[in-house]
C-alpha positions in Angstrom: 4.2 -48.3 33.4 7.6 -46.4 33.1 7.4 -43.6 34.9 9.6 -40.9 36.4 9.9 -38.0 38.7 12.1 -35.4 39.4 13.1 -33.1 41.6 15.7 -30.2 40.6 17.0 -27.4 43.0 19.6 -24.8 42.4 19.5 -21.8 43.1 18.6 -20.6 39.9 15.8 -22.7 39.8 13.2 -25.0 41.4 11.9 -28.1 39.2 9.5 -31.0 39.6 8.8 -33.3 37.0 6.1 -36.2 36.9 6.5 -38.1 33.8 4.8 -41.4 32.2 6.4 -43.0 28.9 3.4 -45.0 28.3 0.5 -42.0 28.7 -2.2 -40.8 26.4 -0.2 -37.3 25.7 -1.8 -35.2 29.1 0.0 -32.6 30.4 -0.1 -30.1 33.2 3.0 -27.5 32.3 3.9 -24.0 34.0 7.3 -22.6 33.1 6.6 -19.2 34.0 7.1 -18.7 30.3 4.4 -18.9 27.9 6.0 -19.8 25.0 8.1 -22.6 26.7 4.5 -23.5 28.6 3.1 -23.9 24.6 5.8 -26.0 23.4 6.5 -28.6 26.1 2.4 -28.8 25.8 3.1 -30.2 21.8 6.2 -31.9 23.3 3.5 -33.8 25.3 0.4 -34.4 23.1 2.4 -35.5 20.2 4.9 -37.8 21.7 2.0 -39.4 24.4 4.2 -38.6 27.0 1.9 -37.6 29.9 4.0 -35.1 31.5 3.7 -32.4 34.7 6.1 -29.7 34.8 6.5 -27.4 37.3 9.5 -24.1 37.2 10.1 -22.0 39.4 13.2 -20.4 38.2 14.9 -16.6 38.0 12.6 -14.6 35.6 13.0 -11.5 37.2 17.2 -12.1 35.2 15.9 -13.9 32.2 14.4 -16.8 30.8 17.8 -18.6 30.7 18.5 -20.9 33.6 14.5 -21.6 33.2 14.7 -22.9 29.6 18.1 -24.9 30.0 17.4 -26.8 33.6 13.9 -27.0 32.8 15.7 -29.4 29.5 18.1 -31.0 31.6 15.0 -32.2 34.6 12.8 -33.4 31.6 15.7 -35.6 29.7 17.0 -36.6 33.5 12.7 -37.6 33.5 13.3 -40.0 30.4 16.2 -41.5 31.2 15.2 -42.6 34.2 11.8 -43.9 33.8 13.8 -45.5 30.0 15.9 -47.5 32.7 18.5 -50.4 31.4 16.6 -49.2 27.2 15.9 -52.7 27.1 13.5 -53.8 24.4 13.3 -49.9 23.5 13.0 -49.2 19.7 16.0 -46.9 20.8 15.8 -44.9 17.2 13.1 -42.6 16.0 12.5 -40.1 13.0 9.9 -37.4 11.8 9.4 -34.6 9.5 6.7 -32.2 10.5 5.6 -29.1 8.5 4.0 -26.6 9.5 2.5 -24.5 6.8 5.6 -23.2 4.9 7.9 -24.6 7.5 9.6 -28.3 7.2 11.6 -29.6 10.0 13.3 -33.4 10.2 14.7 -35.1 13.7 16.2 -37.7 14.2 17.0 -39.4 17.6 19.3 -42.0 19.0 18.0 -43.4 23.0 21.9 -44.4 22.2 23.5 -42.8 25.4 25.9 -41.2 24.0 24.8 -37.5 24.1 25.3 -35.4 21.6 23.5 -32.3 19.8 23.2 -31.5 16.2 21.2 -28.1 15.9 20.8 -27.2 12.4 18.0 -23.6 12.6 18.5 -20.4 11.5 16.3 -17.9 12.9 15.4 -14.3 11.4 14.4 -12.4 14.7 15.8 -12.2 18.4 12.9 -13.5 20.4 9.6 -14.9 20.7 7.1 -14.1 23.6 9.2 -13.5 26.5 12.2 -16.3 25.1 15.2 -15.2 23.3 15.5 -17.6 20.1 18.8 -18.5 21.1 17.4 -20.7 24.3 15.9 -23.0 21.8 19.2 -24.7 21.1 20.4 -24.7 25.1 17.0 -26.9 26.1 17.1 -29.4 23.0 21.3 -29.6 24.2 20.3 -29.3 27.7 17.5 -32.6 27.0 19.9 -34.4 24.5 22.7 -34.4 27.5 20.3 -35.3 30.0 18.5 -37.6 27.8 21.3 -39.9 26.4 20.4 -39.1 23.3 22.0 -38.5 20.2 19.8 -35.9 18.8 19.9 -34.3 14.9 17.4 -31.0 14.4 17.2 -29.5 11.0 14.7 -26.8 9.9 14.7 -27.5 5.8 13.0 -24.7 5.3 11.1 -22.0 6.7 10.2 -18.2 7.3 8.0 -17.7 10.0 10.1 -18.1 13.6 7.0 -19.6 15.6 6.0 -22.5 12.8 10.0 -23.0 13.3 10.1 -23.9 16.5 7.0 -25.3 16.9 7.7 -27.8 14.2 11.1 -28.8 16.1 9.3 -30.0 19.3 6.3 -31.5 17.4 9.1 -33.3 15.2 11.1 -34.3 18.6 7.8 -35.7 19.6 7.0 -37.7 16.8 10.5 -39.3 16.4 10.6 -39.9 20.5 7.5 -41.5 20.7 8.8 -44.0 18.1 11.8 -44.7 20.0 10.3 -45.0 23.4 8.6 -48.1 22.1 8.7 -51.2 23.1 9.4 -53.7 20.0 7.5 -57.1 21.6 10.0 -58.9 19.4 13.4 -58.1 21.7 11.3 -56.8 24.8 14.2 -58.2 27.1 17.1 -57.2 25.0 19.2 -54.0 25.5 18.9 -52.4 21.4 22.9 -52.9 20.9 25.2 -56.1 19.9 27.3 -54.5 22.7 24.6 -56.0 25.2 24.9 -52.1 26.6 24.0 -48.9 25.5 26.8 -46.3 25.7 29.6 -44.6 24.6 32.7 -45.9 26.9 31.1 -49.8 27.7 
């Protein structure tokens, strides 16, 4: 089983994450933000990454350093229980809609971090989260991750179905490349025998 867990403390925040690669999709999240709680919850159940999340972070400021380190301890999570990415499918892809919403990701276990964030919303916040944080955790898990990650909402109107469809679509296209192809189970994905930007 490829499993991780993680302990982040700043003084900002407090963060433990338990995470299995290979789960069923369980999850046991508290953020301290129930918005963030709702989405890491898809995050779970549609990539089958079993995954425990527990913030303690600077509310009483804003949802900010929450939101971003909580991104950063989860794509630390992956990346360690991903290990040498050998035999990994490394690439993934999905479109989700979500009634009159369509987003497509795609996602590179490449190594090479690196953020594309292509969403426009129409209003300022949702539940207690500014809309803006949305881009700081998929950066702050795309950094953390080594993952080269590309989110694009087509089309859409309603701000929830938005960024609900952008972590259902992460999901999808991070449970395919999480894989394991039986085919090149010992091989790193790369004719560079590494994965990485410098090696």
């Amino acid at each position: 089983m490829r499993t991780a867990s993680i302990e982040r403390k700043t003084n900002e925040t407090s963060i433990a994450i338990d995470l299995n690669l290979d789960g069923d999709g369980r999850y046991d999240v508290n953020t301290g933000i129930g918005f963030l709680d709702h989405m890491l919850e898809q995050l779970s159940r549609h990539s089958l990454i079993d995954l425990k999340v527990e913030i303690e972070g600077d509310l009483h400021i804003d949802a900010h350093h929450t939101t971003e380190d909580g991104g950063i301890a989860i794509g630390q999570a992956v990346a360690k229980a991903l290990g040498d990415r050998k035999g990994i499918n490394r690439y993934g892809h999905a479109y989700v809609p979500m009634d009159e919403t369509l987003v497509r990701v795609a996602i590179d276990l490449s190594n090479r971090p690196y953020l594309i964030w292509k969403v426009k919303f129409t209003q300022d916040r949702l539940g207690e989260m500014d809309t803006e944080l949305f881009k700081e955790w998929f950066q702050a898990f795309a950094g953390a991750a080594g993952a080269t990650l590309h989110v694009e909402c087509l089309y859409g109107e309603n701000n929830h179905h938005m960024v609900e469809a952008c972590f259902k679509a992460l999901a999808r296209a991070l449970r395919q490349a999480v894989e394991i192809d039986p085919r090149k189970a010992d091989a790193v994905p790369s004719t560079k025998g590494v994965l990485g930007g410098s090696l």
